[in-house]
C-alpha positions in Angstrom: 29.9 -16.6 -87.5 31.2 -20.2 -87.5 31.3 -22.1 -84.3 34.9 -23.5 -84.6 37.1 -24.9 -82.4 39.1 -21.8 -81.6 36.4 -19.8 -80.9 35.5 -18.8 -77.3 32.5 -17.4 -77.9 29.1 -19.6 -77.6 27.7 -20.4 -81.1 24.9 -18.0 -82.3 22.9 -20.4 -83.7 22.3 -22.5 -80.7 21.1 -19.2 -78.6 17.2 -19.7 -79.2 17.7 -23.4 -77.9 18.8 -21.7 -74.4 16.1 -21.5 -71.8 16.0 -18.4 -69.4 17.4 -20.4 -67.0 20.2 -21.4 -67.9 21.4 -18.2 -69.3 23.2 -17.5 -65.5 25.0 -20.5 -65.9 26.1 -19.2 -69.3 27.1 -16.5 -67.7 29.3 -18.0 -65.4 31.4 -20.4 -68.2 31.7 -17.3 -70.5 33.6 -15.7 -67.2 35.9 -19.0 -66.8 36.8 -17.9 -70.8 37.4 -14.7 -69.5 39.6 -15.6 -66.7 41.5 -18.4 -69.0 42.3 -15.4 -71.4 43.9 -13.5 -68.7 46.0 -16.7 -68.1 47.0 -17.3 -71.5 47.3 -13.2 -71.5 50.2 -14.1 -68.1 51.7 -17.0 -70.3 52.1 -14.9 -72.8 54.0 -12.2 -71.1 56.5 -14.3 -69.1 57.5 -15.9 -72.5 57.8 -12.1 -74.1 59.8 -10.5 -71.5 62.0 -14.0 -70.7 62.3 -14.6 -74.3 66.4 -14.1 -75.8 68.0 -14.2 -78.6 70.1 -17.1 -78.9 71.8 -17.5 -82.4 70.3 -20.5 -83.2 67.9 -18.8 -85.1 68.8 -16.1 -87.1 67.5 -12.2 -85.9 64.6 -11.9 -88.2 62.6 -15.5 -87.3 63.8 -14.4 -83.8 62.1 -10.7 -84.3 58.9 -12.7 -85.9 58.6 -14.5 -82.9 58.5 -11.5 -80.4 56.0 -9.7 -82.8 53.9 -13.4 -83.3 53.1 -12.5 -79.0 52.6 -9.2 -79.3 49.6 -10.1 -81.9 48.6 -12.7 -79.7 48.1 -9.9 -76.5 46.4 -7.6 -79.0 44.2 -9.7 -79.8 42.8 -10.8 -76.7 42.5 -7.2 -75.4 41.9 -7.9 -71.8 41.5 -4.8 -69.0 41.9 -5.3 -66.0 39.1 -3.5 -63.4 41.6 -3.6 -60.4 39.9 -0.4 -59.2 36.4 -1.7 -58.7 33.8 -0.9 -55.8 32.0 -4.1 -55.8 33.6 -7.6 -56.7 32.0 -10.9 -56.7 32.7 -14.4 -55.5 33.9 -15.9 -58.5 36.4 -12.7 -59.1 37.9 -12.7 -55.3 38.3 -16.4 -56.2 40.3 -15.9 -58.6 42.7 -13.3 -57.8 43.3 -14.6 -54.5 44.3 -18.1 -56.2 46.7 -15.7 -59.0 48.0 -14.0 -55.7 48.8 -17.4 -54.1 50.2 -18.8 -56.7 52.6 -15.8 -57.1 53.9 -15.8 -53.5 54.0 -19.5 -53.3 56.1 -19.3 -56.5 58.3 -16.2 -55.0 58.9 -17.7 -52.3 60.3 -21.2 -54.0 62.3 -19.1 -55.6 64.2 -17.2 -52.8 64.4 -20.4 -51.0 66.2 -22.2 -54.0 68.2 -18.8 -54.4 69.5 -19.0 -51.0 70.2 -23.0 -51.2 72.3 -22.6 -54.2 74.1 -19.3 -52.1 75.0 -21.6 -49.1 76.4 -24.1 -50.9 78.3 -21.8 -53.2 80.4 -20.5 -49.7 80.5 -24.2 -48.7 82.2 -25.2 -51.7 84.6 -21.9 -51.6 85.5 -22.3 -47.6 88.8 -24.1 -47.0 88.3 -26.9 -44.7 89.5 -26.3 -41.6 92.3 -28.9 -41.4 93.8 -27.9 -44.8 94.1 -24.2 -42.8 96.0 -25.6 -40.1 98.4 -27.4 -42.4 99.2 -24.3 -44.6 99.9 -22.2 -41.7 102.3 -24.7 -40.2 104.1 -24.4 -43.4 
């Protein structure tokens, strides 16, 4: 196995230079590589499902793109234990930062829905002097 750049994975040949130790703090990084797959795994799937065809491109490099992510989420083959009796620190952690970020990013979003909204009826209500002149007329 080559120790590369892309490869998440600790090198093997560096393993007997581990002490006992430090094999808990191992531990914990290769669960940060976990959690960054599930984030590139997210990443992935907002760019598949927002992801249009646009005729810039033509249909088939625009088909070779949607199957390009698909391979990318096979490959990382991630389940998700959301079912689980005991969790610890590091996983509450981390889905209660996902869930923040979701609700703080929800929430921007129906604020910035309902701004754009308000000023829509602003710009369609006739003033009210303008009102009074037409029905003069």
């Amino acid at each position: 196995m080559s120790c590369g750049k892309d490869s998440l994975d600790l090198c093997p040949s560096l393993w007997p230079t581990i002490e006992e130790k430090e094999a808990s703090e191992l531990e914990a990084i290769q669960e940060q590589f976990v959690n960054s797959d599930k984030v590139l795994a997210s990443m992935l799937m907002k760019r598949l499902s927002g992801i249009k065809y646009n005729r810039a491109k033509g249909v088939h490099e625009h088909i070779m793109e949607m199957r390009n992510i698909t391979v990318q989420l096979k490959a990382l083959k991630i389940s998700y234990n959301t079912h689980k009796d005991e969790w610890s620190i590091n996983e509450l952690l981390t889905m209660c930062v996902q869930e923040r970020r979701d609700l703080s990013r929800i929430s921007w979003e129906t604020i910035t829905e309902s701004v754009n909204l308000s000023a829509k009826r602003e710009e369609t209500r006739v003033p009210l002097i303008i009102r009074s002149q037409l029905s003069c007329q």
